[in-house]
N, C-alpha and C positions, 0 to 999 in steps of 0.2 A: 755345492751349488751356490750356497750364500756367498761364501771366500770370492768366485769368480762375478758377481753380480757388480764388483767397482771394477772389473776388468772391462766387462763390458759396457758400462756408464763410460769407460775412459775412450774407447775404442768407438763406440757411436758420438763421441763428443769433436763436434767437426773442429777445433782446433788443433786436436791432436794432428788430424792426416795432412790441414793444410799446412799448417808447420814444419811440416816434415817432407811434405813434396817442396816447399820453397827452398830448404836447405838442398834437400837432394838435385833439382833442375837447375842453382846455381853451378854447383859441380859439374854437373852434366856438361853443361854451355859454355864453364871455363876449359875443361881439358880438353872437350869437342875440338874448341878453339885453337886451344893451343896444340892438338896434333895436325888440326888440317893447313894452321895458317903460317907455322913455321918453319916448313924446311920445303917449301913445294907439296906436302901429299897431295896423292891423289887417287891411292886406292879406299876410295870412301865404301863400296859392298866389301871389303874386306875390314874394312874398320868397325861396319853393323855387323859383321859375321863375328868376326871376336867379340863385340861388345852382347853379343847373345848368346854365346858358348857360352863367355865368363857367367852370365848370368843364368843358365842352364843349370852348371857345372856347383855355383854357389846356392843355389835352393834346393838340388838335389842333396847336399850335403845337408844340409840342414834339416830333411824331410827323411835323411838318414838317421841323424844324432834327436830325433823327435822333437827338434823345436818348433818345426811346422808341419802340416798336411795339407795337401790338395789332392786333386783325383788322379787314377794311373790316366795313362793314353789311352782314348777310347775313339778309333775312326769313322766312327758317327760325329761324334764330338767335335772332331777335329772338321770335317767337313762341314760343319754348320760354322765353324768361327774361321773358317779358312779367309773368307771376305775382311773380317776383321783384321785379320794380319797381315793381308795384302796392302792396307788402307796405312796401318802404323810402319810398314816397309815405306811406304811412299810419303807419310810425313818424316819420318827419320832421316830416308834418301834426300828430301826434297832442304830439308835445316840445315843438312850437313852443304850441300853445295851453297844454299843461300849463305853460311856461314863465311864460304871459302872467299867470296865475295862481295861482303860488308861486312861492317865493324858491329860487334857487339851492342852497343848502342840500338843502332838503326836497325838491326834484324829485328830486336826483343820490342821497339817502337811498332815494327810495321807487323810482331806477331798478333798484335791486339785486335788487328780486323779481324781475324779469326773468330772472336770472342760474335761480333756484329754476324757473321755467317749462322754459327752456330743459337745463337737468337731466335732469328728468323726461320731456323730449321726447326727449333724447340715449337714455334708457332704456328708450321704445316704441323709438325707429325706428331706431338704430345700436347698437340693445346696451349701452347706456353702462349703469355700475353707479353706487348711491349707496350710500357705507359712511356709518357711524353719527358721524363725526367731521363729513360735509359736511353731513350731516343738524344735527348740533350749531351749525353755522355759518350754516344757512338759519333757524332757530330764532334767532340773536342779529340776522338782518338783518328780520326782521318781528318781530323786537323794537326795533330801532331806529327801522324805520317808524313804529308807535305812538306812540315816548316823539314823532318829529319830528312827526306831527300833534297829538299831543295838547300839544306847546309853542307852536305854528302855533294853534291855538285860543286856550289862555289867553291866550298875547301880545294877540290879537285882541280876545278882550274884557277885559283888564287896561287896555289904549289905549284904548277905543272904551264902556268900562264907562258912561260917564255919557251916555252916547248908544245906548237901544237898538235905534233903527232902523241907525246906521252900524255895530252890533255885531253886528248879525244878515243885515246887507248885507256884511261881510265875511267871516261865516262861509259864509257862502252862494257868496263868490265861493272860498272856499279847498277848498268840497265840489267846486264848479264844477272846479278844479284837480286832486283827487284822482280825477277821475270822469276826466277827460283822461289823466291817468297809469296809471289801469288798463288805459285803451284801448293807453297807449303802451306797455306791459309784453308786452300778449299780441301786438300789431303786430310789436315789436320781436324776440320771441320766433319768431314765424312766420319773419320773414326770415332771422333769424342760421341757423333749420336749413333753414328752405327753398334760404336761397344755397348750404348747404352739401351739400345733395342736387342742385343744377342744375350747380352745377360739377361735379359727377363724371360729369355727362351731357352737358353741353359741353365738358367740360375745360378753362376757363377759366381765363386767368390774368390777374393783379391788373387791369392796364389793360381788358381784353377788358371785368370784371367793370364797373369803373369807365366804361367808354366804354358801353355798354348802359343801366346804370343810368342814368344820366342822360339820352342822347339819349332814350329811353323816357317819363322821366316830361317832359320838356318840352311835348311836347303834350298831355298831361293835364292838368296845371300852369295853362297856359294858360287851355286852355278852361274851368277848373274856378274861377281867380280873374276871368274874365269874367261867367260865368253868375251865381256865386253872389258876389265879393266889389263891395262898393259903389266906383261908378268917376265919381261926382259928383265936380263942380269942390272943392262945400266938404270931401267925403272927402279928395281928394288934398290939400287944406289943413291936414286934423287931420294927416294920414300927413306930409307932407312941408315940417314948417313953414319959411317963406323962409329964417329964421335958423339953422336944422339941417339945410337941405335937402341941403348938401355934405357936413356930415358923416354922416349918415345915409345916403345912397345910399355913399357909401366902404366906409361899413361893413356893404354889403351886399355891394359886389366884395368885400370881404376874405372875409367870410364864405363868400362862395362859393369864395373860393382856398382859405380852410381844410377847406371839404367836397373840396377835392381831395386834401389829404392827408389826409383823413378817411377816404376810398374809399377810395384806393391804400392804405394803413395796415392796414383793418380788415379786407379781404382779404386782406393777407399777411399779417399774425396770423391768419387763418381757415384760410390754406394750409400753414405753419410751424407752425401748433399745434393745437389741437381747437377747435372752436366753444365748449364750454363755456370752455377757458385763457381765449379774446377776452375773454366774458364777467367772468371773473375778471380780467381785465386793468380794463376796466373799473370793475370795484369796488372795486379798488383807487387808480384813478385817480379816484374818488370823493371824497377826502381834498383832494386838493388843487384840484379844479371847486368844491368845497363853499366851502372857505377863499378863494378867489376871490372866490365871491359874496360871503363877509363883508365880505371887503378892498375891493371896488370896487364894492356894492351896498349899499343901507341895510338888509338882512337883520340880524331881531333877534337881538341874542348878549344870549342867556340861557342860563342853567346846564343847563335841559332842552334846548335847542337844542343846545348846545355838546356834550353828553353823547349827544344822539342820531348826534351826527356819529362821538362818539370811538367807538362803540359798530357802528355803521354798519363805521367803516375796521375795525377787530378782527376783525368777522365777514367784513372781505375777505381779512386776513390767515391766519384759520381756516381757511377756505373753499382758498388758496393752498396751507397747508402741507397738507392733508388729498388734493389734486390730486399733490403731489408725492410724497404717502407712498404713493401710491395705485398712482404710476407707477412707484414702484422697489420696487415689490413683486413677487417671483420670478412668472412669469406663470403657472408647472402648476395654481398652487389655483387661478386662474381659469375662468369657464367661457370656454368656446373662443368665447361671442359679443362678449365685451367687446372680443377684438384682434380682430374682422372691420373694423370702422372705419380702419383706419389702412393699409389695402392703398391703398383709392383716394384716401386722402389724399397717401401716397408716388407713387403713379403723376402725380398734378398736379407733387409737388414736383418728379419727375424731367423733366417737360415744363417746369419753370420751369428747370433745369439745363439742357436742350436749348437751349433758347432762348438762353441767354448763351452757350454755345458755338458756335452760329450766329451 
């Protein structure tokens, strides 16, 4: 018990997980990227369907060889978190087409309103407060939003000017894009507090959360890239050309390895810190998914591009110091609803202590 007491000191230490969710979500968003934006794909439920088998496939191994444990299947269980995987189906679905649609940059820009949803949700349903400093900081991230689509347009007909049909079919495909991204804001937004309302009713911890989530959405997955995505010889042709068809399916297992430390990761930032921190973790981790795409994507760098990113990270840093000023403020001038939130957050972390002492 003493041996494991810096295990767990390191595992409740919120830089561990968010460290480790930013390395993991860059991954994520580059191979994302690069299977949906490079050869035409477009079977996206068959892309979340692989990237949850892999990920199935890789923690049952592991819950084999005893490096980890979670719970067997239990369809009680499953039925109570069903909602919840509905909700991460639909922000997965909703990134991946936003993805297919705009430039790395401008997605990981416009995922930051997310963070403002999720706020305001903290402050119906857990009491969360907003002071006038975080308020200042959701103000510069839908400032950034703007200046990134408004430089996503002119790019578009600055290129495409002496063509106005391919200028008007690109603006169309970049509205296409923002319309996918609103969807994936309020998605995204539902899950982060609905997961954080089902754990406190399952008590869930990280792999539980992870082992659910995805055996859940695989048969919906399924069924849902059957019904509706095209499964002709010449479709599997544009998807799977002879000459990328190794690299492309690779970089579908990896992607799915990376949604494993994606899971694992973004739950235990969910457990070790607030759902908003995640959030802000996040948008901070914005900076460097953005610079990715410049680096390993033809994403145009233009000065309003460039600016809406530098403007983007600021308002994550804002956003960060205002969460911490927030926390180390004497708790009596608050009202007694803002610390009700962290009773059942500590009772999880204290089951995530039990567990490594067992």
């Amino acid at each position: 018990s003493g041996g494991s007491a810096p295990i767990i000191a390191a595992t409740n230490n919120p830089v561990f997980p968010i460290l480790s969710y930013c390395g993991s979500s860059i991954l994520m968003t580059v191979t994302n990227k690069y299977v949906l934006s490079g050869f035409g794909f477009n079977l996206n439920f068959f892309l979340l369907a692989v990237q949850s088998i892999v990920c199935v496939v890789a923690i049952q191994m592991c819950k084999s060889s005893g490096i980890i444990t979670y719970r067997d299947f239990n369809a009680v269980e499953a039925r109570k978190w069903f909602p919840v995987s509905l909700l991460l189906i639909g922000t997965i679905y909703t990134s991946t087409k936003a993805l297919q649609f705009l430039s790395i940059p401008v997605y990981t820009i416009f995922k930051n309103l997310t963070i403002i949803l999720i706020a305001y949700g903290e402050v119906l349903w857990f009491g969360g407060s907003v002071t006038g400093m975080v308020l200042f900081s959701f103000g510069l991230m839908v400032l950034s939003s703007v200046i990134a689509a408004w430089a996503d347009i002119q790019h578009a007909l600055q290129s495409y000017g002496h063509s106005e049909t391919e200028a008007s079919a690109k603006v169309s495909t970049l509205n296409a894009g923002y319309m996918w991204m609103m969807f994936n804001c309020i998605c995204s937004a539902a899950y982060v507090l609905g997961m954080r309302k089902r754990i406190k009713l399952t008590n869930f911890k990280d792999f539980d959360t992870m082992f659910y989530n995805n055996v859940l959405s695989i048969p919906i997955l399924l069924v849902s890239s059957l019904l509706l995505e095209n499964w002709s010889s010449a479709n599997l042709e544009i998807n799977f050309p002879p000459l990328q068809k190794n690299r492309i399916i690779l970089a579908m297992i990896f992607s799915g390895l990376s949604s494993v430390f994606i899971s694992y990761t973004s739950a235990w930032c969910v457990r070790v810190t607030s759902s908003t921190t995640y959030s802000m973790v996040g948008a901070l981790n914005k900076l460097p998914i953005a610079l990715s795409g410049l680096i390993f994507f033809d994403a145009p760098i233009t000065l309003p591009s460039v600016s809406a990113i530098g403007v983007g990270f600021v308002s994550g840093i804002v956003y960060a110091l205002a969460k911490v000023k927030q926390s180390s403020k004497p708790k009596a001038g608050i009202l007694p609803t803002t610390s009700i939130p962290m009773m059942p957050m500590s009772a999880s972390s204290q089951s995530a202590r039990d567990s490594f002492k067992s």
